[in-house]
C-alpha positions as CSV (number, residue, x, y, z in Angstrom):
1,X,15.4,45.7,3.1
2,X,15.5,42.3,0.9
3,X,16.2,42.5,-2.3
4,X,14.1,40.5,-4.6
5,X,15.8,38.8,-7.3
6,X,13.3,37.9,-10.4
7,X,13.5,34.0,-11.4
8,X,12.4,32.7,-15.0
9,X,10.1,30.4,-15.6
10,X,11.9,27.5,-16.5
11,X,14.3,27.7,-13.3
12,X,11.4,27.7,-11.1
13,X,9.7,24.9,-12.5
14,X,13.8,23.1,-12.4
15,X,12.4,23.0,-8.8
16,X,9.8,20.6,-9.3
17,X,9.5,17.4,-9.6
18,X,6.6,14.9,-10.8
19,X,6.2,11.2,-9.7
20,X,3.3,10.3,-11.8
21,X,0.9,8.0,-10.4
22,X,-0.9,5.3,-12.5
23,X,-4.4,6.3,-10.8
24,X,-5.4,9.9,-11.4
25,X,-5.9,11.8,-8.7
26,X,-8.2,14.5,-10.0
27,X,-11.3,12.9,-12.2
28,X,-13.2,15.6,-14.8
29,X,-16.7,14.3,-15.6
30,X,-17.0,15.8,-18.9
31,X,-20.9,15.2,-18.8
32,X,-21.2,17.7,-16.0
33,X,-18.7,20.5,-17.0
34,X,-20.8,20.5,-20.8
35,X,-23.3,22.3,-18.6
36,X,-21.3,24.6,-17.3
37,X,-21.0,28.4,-19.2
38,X,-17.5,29.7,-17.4
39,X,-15.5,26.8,-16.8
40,X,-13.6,28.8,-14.1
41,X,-11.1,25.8,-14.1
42,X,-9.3,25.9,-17.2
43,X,-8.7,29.5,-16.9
44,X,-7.8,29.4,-13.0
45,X,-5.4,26.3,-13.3
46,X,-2.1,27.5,-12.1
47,X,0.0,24.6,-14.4
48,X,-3.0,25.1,-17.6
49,X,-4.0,21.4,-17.2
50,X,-8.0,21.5,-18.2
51,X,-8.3,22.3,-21.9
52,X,-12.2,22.4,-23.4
53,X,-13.3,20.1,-25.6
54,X,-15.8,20.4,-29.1
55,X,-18.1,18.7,-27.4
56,X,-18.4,21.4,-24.5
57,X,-16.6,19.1,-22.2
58,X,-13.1,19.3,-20.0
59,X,-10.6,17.2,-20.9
60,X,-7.6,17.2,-17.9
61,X,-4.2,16.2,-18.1
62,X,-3.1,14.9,-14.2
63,X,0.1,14.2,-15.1
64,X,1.8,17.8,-14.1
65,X,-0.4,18.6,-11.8
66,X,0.6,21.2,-8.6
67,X,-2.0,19.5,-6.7
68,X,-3.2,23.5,-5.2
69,X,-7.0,22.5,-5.4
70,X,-7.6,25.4,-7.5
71,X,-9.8,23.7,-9.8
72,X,-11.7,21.8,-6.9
73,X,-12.5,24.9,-4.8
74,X,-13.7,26.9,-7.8
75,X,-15.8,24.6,-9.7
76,X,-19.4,25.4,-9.1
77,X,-20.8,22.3,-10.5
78,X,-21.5,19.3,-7.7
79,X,-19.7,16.2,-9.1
80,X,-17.5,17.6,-11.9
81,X,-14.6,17.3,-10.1
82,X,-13.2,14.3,-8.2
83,X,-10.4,15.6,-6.4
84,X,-8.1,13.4,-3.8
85,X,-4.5,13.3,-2.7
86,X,-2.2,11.2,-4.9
87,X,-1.1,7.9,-3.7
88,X,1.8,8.1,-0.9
89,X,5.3,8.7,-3.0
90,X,3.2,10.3,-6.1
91,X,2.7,13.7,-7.3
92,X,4.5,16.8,-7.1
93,X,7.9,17.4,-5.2
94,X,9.1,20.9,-4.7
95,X,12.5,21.1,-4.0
96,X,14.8,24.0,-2.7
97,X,16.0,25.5,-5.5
């Protein structure tokens, strides 16, 4: 039997690393998500990248991004999120820990 041995937080995440592109790979269009009543992705993001906005809108923060496509497979509003893969060197990095 394996034993499983718990890791914090903060030595997990010492595992990653961000190159962060000048272009954003994921694109919010605020207009669309101020129609929307659950905004699934702020509370499904894995890194709590999308925060709501007064003005009923999503504002999201690329720069720490996992890049999972959590946000893009559970939106339910066509056009609200523009998701591609970063540019070739940028993004996310996991290394053995």
């Amino acid at each position: 039997m394996d034993d499983y041995t718990e890791v914090s937080f903060e030595d997990r995440m010492s595992t990653v690393d961000f190159q962060v592109s000048p272009r954003a790979h994921i694109v919010v269009d605020s207009a669309v998500c101020r129609s929307c009543t659950t905004q699934e992705c702020v509370t499904a993001c894995p890194a709590d990248l999308f925060v709501p906005t007064a003005d009923g809108g999503i504002l999201f923060n690329y720069e720490q991004c996992f890049e999972c496509g959590t946000c893009y497979l559970l939106c339910g509003k066509q056009g609200a999120i523009s998701w591609t893969y970063p540019d070739g060197g940028d993004g996310v990095t996991f290394r053995q820990g």
